[in-house]
Backbone as CSV, one residue per row, in Angstrom:
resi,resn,N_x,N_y,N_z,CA_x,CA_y,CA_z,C_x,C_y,C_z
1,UNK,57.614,80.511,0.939,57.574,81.532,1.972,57.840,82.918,1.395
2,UNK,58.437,82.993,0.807,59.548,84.267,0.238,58.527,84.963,-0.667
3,UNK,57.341,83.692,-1.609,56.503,84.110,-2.539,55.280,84.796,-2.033
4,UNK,54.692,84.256,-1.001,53.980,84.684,-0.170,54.032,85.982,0.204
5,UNK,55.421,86.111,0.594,55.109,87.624,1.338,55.352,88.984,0.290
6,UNK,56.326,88.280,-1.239,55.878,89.137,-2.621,54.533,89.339,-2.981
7,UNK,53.590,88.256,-2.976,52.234,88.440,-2.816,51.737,89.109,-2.062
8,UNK,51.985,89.216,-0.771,51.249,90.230,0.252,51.969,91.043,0.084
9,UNK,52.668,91.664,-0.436,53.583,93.200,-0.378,52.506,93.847,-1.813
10,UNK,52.434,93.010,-2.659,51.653,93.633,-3.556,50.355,93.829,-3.780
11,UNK,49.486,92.745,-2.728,47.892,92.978,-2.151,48.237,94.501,-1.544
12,UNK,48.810,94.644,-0.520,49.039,96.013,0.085,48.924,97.399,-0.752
13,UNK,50.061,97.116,-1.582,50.736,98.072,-2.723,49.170,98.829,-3.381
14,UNK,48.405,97.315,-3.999,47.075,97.383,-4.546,46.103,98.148,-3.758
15,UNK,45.659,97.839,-2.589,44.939,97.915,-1.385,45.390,99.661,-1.362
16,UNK,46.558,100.345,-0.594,46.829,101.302,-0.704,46.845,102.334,-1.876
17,UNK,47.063,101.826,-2.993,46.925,102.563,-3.937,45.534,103.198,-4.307
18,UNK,44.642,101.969,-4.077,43.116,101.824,-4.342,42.481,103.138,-3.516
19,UNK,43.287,102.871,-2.025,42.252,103.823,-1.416,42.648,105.779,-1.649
20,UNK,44.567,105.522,-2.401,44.477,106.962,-1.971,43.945,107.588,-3.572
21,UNK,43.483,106.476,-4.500,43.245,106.993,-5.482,41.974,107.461,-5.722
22,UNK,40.876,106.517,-4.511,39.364,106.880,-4.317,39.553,108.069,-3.901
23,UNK,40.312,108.134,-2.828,40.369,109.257,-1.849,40.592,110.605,-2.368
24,UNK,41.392,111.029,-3.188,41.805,111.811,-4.144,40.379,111.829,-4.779
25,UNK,39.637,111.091,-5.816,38.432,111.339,-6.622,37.431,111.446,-5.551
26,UNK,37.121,111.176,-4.861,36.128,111.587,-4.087,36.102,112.904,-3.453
27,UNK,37.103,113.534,-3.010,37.883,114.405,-2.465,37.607,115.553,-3.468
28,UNK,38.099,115.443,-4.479,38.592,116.351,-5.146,37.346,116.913,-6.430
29,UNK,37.420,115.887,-7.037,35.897,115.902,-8.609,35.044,115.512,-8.392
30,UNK,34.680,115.138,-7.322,33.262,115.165,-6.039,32.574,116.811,-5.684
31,UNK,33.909,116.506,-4.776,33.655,118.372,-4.446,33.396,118.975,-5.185
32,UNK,34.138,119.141,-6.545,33.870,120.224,-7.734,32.649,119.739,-8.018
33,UNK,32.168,118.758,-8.421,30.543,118.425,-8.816,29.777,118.879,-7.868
34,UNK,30.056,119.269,-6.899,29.103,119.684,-6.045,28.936,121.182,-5.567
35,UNK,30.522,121.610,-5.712,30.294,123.128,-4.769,30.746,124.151,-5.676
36,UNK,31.737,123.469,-6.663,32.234,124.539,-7.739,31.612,124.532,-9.186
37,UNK,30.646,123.626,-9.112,30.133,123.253,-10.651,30.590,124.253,-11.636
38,UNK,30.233,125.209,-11.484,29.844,126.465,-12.359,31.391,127.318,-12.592
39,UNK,32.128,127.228,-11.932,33.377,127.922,-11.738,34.630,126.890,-12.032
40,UNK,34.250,125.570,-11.849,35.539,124.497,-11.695,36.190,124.720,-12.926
41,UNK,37.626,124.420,-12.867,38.381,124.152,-13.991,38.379,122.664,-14.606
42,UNK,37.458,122.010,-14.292,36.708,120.571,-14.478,35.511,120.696,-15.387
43,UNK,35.190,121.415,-15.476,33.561,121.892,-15.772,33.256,121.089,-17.093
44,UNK,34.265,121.013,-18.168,33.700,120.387,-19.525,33.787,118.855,-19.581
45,UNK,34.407,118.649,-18.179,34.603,117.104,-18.048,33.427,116.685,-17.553
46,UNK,32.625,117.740,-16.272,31.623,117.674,-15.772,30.333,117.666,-16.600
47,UNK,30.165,118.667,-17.401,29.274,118.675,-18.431,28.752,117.400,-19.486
48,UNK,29.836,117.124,-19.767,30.344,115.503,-20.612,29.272,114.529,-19.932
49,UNK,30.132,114.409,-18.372,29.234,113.442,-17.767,27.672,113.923,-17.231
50,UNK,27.727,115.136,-17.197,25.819,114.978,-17.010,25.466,114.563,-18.250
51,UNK,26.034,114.792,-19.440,25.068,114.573,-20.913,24.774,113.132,-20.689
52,UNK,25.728,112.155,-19.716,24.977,111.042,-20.004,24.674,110.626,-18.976
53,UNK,24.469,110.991,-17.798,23.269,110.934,-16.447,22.929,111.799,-16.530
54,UNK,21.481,111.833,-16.611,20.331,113.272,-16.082,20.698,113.286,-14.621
55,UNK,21.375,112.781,-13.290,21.200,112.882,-12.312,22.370,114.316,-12.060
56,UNK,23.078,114.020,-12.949,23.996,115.245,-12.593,23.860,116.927,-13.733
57,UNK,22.837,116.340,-14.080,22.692,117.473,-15.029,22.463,119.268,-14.335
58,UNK,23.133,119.806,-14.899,22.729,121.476,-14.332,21.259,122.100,-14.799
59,UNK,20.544,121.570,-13.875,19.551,122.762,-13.118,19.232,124.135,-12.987
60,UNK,19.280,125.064,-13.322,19.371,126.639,-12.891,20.741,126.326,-11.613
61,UNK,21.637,125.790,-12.272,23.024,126.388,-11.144,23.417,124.639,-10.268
62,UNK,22.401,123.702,-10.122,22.490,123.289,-9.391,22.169,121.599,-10.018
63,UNK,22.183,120.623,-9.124,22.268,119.494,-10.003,20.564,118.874,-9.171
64,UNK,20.389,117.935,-9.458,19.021,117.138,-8.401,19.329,116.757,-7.007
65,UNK,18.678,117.285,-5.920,19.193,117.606,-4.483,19.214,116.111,-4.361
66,UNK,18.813,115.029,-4.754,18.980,113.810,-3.916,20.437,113.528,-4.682
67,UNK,21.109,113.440,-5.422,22.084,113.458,-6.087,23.229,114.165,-5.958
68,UNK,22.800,115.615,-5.686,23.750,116.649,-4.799,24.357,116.159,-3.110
69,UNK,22.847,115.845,-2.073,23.389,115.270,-1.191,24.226,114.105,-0.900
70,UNK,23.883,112.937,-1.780,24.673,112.001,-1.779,25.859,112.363,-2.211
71,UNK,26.302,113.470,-3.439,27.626,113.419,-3.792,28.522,114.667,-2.690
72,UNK,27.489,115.754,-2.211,28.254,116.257,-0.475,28.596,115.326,0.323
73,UNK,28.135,114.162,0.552,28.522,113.155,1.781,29.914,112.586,1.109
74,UNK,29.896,112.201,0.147,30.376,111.434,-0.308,31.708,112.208,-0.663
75,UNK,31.608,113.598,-0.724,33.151,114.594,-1.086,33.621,114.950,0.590
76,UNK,32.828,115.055,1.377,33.263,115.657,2.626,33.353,114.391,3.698
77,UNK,33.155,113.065,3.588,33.376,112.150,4.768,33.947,110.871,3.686
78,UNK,33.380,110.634,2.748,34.053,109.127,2.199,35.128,109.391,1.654
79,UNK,35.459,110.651,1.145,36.970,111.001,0.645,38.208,110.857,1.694
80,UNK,37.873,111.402,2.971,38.529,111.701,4.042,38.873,110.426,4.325
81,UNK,37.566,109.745,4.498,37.763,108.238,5.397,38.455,107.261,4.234
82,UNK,38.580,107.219,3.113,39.415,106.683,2.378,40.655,106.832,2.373
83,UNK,41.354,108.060,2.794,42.599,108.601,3.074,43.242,108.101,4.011
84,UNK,42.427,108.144,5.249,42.570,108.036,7.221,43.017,106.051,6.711
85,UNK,41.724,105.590,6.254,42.433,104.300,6.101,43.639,103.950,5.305
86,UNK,43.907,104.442,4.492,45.287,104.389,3.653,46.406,104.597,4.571
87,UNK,46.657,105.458,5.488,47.213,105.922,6.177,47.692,104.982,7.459
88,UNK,46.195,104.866,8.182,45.902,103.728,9.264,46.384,102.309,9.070
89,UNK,46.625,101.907,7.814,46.543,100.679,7.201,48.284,100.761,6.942
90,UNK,48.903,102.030,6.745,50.580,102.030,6.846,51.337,102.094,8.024
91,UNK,50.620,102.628,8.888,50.938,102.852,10.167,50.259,101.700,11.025
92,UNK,49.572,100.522,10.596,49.164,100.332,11.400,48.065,99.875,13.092
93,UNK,47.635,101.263,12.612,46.641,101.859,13.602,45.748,100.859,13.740
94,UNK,45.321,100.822,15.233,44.593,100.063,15.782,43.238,100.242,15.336
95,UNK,42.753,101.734,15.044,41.264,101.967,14.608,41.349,101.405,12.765
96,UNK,42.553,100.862,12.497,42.096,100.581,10.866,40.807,99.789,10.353
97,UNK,40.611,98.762,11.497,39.863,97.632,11.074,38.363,98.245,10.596
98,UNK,37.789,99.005,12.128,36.679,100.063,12.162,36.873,100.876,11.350
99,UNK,37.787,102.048,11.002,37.493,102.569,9.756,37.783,101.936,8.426
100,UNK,37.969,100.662,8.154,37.741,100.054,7.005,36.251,99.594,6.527
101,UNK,35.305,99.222,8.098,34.552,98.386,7.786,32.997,100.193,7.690
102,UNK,33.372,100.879,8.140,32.971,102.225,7.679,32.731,103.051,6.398
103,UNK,33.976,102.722,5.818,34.081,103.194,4.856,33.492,102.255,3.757
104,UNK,33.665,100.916,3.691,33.321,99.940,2.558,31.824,99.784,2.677
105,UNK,31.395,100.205,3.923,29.968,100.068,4.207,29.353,101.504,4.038
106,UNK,30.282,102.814,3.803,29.329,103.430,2.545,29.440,103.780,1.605
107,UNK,30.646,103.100,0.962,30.733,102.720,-0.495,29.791,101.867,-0.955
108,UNK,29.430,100.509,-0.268,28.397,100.157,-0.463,26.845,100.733,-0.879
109,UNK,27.199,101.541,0.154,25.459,101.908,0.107,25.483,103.390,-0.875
110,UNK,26.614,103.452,-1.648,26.624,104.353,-2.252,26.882,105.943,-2.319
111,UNK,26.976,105.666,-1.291,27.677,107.418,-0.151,28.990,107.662,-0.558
């Protein structure tokens, strides 16, 4: 009994950690890939990684719009909603289930 619920204290621990750590990278070096490219204090980390995806590579200023939009969605709603569930999921909250099955469903699809 006792082991069990050490086990589920640390699925949680995992679970929570997971999301505020997406949440944070999505949030944060998302955004900069997207709105600060050119100005970020990230920029040589950014650079690094376009050298080895052409999808993020700089453009005259800008990266490939199907690549740009997916990574705007993905800094301004999957960051957030990774957070809200971290949160929802400590507290609780009755909407956790729905914003879990939201969020994993556009992580999935790549959003």
């Amino acid at each position: 009994r006792n082991e069990a619920k050490i086990l589920s204290n640390k699925v949680y621990t995992l679970k929570h950690f997971w999301l505020l750590l997406s949440g944070v990278i999505h949030c944060w070096i998302e955004f900069h890939f997207v709105f600060y490219r050119s100005t970020s204090i990230i920029k040589p980390t950014i650079d690094m990684y376009a050298a080895a995806d052409y999808r993020y590579g700089d453009y005259g200023g800008s990266m490939e719009s199907g690549t740009a939009a997916m990574e705007a969605i993905t800094a301004l709603v999957v960051g957030p909603l990774c957070l809200l569930v971290a949160i929802a999921s400590v507290t609780n909250n009755p909407s956790l289930h729905a914003l879990q099955i939201i969020t994993c469903t556009m992580q999935l699809y790549g959003l």
